[in-house]
Every structure is written in structure tokens, then in C-alpha cells.
C-alpha positions as CSV (number, residue, x, y, z in Angstrom):
1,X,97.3,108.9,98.5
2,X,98.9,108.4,95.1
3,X,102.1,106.0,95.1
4,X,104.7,106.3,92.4
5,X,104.0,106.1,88.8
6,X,106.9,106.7,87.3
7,X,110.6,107.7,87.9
8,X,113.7,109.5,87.0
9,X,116.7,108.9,88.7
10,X,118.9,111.2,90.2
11,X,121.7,111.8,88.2
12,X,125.5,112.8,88.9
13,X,125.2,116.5,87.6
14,X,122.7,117.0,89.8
15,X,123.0,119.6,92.2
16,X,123.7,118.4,95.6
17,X,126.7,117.8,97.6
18,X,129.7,115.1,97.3
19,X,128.4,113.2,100.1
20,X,128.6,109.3,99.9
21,X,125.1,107.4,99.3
22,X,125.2,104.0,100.2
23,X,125.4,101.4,97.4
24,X,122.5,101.8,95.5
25,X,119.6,99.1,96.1
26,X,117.1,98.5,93.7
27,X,114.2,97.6,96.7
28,X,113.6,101.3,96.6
29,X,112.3,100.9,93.5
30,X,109.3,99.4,94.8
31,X,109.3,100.1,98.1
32,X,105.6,99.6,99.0
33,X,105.5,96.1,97.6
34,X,108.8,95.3,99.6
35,X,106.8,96.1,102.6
36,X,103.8,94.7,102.1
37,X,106.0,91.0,101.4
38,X,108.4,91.2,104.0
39,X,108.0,93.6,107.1
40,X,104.3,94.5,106.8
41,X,102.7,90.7,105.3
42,X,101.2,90.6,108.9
43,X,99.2,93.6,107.6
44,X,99.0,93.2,103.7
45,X,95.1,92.4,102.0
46,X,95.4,90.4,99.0
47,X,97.2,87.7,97.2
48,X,100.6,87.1,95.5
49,X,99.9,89.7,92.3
50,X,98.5,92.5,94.4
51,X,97.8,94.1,98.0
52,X,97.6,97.0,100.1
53,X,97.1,97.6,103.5
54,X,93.6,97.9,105.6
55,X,92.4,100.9,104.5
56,X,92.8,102.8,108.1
57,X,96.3,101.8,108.1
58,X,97.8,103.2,105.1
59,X,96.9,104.4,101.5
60,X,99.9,102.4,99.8
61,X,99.5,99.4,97.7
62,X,101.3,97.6,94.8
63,X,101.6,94.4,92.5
64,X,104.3,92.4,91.8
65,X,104.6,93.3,88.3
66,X,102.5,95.1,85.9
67,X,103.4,92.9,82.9
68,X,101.3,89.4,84.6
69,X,98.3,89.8,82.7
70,X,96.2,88.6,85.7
71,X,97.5,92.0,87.2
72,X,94.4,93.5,86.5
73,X,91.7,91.3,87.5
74,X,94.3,90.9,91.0
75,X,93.5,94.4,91.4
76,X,90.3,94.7,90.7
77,X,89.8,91.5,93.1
78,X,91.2,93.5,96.0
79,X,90.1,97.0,95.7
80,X,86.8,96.8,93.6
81,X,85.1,98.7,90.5
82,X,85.3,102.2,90.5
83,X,88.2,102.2,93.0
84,X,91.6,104.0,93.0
85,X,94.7,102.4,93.1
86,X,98.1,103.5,92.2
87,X,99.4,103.8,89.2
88,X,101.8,102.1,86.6
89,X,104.7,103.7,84.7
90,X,103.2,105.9,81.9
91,X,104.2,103.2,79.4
92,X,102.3,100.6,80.7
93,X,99.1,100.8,78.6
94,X,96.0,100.7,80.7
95,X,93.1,98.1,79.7
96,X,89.4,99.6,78.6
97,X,87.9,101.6,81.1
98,X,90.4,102.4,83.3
99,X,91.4,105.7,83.9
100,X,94.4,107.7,84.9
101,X,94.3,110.1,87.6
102,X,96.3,113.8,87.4
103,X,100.0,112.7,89.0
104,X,102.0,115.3,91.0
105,X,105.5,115.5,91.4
106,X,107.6,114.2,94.4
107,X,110.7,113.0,95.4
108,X,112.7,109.6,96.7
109,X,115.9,111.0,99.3
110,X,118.1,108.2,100.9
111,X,120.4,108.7,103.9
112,X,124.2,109.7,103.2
113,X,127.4,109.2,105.5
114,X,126.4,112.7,106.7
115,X,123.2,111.2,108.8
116,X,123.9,110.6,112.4
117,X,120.4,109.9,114.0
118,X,120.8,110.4,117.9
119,X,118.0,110.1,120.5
120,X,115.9,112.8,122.2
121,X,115.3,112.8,125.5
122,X,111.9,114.5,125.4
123,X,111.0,112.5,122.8
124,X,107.6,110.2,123.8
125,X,107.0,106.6,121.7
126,X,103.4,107.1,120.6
127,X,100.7,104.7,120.4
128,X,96.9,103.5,119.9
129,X,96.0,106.0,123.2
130,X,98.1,109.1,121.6
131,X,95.7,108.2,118.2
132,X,93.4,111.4,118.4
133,X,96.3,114.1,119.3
134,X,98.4,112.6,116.4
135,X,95.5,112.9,113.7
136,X,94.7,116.7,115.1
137,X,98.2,117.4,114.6
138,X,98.4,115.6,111.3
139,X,95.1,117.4,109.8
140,X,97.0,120.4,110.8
141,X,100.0,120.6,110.1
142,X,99.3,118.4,106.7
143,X,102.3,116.4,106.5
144,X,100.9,113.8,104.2
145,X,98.0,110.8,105.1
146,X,97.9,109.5,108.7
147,X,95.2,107.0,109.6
148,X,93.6,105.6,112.7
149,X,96.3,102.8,112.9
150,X,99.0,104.1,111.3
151,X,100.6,103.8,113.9
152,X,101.2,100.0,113.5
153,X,103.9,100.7,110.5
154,X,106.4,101.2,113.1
155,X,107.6,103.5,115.7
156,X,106.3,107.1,116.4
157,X,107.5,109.9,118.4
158,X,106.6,113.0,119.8
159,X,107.1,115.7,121.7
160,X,104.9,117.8,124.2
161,X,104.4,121.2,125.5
162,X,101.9,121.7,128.7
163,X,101.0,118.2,128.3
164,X,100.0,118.6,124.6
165,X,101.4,117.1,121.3
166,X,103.0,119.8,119.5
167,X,105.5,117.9,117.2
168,X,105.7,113.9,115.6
169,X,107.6,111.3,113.5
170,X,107.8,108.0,112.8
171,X,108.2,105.3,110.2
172,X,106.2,104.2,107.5
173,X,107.1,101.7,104.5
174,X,109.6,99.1,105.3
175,X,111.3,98.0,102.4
176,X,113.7,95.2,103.0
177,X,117.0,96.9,104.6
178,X,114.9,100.2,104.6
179,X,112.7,102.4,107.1
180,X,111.0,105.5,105.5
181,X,110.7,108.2,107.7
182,X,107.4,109.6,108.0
183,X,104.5,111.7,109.6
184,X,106.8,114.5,110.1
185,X,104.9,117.6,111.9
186,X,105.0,120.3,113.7
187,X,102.2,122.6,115.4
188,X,102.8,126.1,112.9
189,X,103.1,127.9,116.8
190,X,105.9,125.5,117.6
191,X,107.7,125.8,114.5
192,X,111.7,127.2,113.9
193,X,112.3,125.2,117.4
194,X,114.0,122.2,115.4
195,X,112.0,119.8,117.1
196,X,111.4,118.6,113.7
197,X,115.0,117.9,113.2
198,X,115.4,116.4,116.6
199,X,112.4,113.7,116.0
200,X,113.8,112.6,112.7
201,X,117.5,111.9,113.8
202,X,115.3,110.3,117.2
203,X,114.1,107.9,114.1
204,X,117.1,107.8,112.3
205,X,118.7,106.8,115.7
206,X,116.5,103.4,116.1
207,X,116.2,102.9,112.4
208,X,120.2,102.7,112.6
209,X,120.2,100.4,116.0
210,X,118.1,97.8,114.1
211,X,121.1,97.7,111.1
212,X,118.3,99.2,109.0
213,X,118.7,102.7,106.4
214,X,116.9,105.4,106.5
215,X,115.3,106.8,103.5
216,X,112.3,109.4,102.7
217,X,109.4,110.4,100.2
218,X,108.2,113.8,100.1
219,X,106.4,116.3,97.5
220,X,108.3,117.7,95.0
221,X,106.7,120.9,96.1
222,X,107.6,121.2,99.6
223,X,111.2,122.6,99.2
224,X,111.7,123.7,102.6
225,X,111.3,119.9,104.0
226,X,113.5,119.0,101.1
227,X,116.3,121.2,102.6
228,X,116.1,120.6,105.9
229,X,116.1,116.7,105.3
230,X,119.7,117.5,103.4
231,X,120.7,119.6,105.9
232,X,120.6,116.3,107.7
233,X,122.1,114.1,106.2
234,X,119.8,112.7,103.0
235,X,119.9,112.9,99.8
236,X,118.1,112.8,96.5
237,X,117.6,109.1,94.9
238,X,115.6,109.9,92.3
239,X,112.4,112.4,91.4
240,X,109.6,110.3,90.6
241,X,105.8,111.1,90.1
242,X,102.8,110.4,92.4
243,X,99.7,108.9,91.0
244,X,96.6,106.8,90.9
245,X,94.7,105.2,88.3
246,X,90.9,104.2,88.3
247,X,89.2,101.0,87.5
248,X,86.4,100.2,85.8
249,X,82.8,101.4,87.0
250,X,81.5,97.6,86.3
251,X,82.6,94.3,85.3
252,X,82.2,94.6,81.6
253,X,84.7,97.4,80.9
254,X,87.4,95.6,82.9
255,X,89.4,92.6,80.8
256,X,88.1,89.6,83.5
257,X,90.6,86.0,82.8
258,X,88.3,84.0,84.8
């Protein structure tokens, strides 16, 4: 999965309601790194200028800056020659031989006074022996990457019908002060129930009881999850754009310090 490349941040004519965003926080600019230094270190691979995490936990990585020169011999280090890795902001110029991936657009929504998470009662915590129905419903219902031990980012939740899963949530990146709600799915014969709806404010709920916010990525693209997640509560931070770049094929085309 692409991570963000570069952003544009929500501005006040844009349409939306009045509603009052918390105080903005500049963590969200870079909120797989946060995660991967605080939260998630447990999990990170790599070293102080770049990491990621295992790659059947999650697709997100980042450095600590893209102006350290070392940057790209860090990432090169962790995730090889002829690898993907996301990208920098378009004016970061890339070194000889690496390569920039086609982006797609997405977006960056943050919770609003309007979000009032509450707790499901049919709502089920899922785990490493729910594993199999979770990635059946996730290759599905397509709500973005979910690996074998995704699960370990934080806490996911379902709900079943005859003993099957049929919708999930959880949380992904955790950003300092942050939780991103993630994994959000529904079987399509399930669908119009608002069980959707009901797992994210289930989220929301325990994000909130751990004095954390709740915030959100999602394709520009999917305009009906947009809505529904401001029907809720969030709102849009900024738009930003989703991609990857690719390194070198061998060591001689890659600019090596060492």
C-alpha cells in the first residue's frame, strides 16, 4: 500500500459543516512514523532514519526526514533493491535510479465535537483465531490491506450472523494522541444494516476511554465511506496523495555513503 506523498490541507471554504475540530496537531502529518516511534517501536524494522513494520503486519513505513542524506541508503538498508517504499513529497528530488510509482488520491478526516463513540453490545474483540474470517471478509469486501497479524496494531471488532463474520473494525496507525480507524467492512449481503456505523463508534468508544482521538485515511474515491464517516462525526484534515516510489534494481544506480 502506498503511504502519503504529498498534501493539501483542508482549507476554511471548504465545504463541510461548522463543526469544531480539535486544535490542530502536526503528528498527523506523519502519522506512520509517529507510530512506528512511539506506540508500534515494539513492532517497527529498522533504525533511527527509516522503518516499517514486518511485512505481514502492515504495508506502512517512513523516515524521519527526507532531507538526511543517509535517508536513502537507510532505505535501501531496510527494504532492499528493487523494492517499493513510500514516497516523498513531489519536491523532493529522487536520486538516480529510483523511480516514482502512479499516486492516487485519498483523504486525512479527524474526529469533530460531533463524534460520540458508544459500545456495541454484539460487538466481538477479534484476534489471532478470528485471522482467517477477517482476511475472507477483507478480500471481499476490499476495505484496504489487512495482513495475517494485523491484528497486533490494536483492537478489532466484529460482528456475527449464524456464527459467521459478517462485519469488522479496528485500529491501525497510532500516532502520538491518535488512533486511526481502520479495516472497516461489511459482507455486500449484510450491507444498509449500519453495522458499519455501529463498529466504528464501538472504536471510537475505546479510542476515547484511553484519552486518545480518533482520526481516519480513506480513498479519495470512495465517497460513500467519506459520507457516512461525516455523518459521524469526522471531518476532513486535509486531501493528500497516496504513493510509492521504487529503488534501484542494484547497488550501483543507488547513491551508497558508506
Amino acid at each position: 500500500m502506498s503511504i502519503i506523498d504529498t498534501d493539501r490541507r483542508a482549507q476554511d471554504g471548504d465545504p463541510g459543516s461548522p463543526d469544531v475540530v480539535p486544535q490542530d496537531d502536526p503528528v498527523l502529518d506523519d502519522p506512520a512514523w509517529s507510530a512506528l516511534t512511539g506506540a508500534h517501536a515494539h513492532l517497527a524494522e529498522g533504525g533511527d532514519l527509516a522503518r516499517r513494520y514486518p511485512a505481514d503486519v502492515s504495508p506502512f513505513a517512513a523516515v524521519r526526514t527526507w532531507d538526511d542524506p543517509g535517508v536513502w541508503d537507510a532505505v535501501v538498508d531496510l527494504v532492499g533493491y528493487g523494492a517499493e517504499f513510500p514516497a516523498p513529497p513531489d519536491s523532493v528530488q529522487l536520486p538516480p535510479g529510483w523511480e516514482r510509482r502512479e499516486p492516487f488520491s485519498g483523504v486525512q478526516l479527524v474526529e469533530t465535537d460531533r463524534l460520540h463513540g458508544r459500545p456495541d453490545d454484539e460487538a466481538v474483540v477479534l484476534g489471532a483465531a478470528d485471522v482467517p474470517e477477517m482476511l475472507d471478509l477483507v478480500a471481499r469486501a476490499q476495505p484496504g490491506p489487512f495482513l495475517p497479524r494485523t491484528y497486533l496494531l490494536g483492537r478489532y471488532v466484529g460482528i456475527r450472523r449464524d456464527g459467521r463474520l459478517v462485519a469488522m473494525a479496528g485500529e491501525r496507525l497510532s500516532p502520538a494522541g491518535w488512533t486511526e480507524i481502520s479495516a472497516v467492512a461489511t459482507d455486500e449481503r449484510y450491507r444498509g444494516q449500519g453495522l458499519a456505523s455501529r463498529l466504528v463508534l464501538d472504536v471510537v468508544h475505546h479510542v476515547h476511554e484511553r484519552g486518545a482521538r480518533a482520526m481516519m485515511h480513506a480513498s479519495a474515491g470512495n465517497t460513500s465511506a467519506i459520507r457516512l464517516y461525516e455523518s459521524l462525526g469526522f471531518r476532513l484534515r486535509r486531501r493528500l496523495t497516496f504513493g510509492t516510489v521504487r529503488t534501484p534494481e542494484s547497488r550501483g544506480a543507488t547513491p551508497v555513503s558508506g
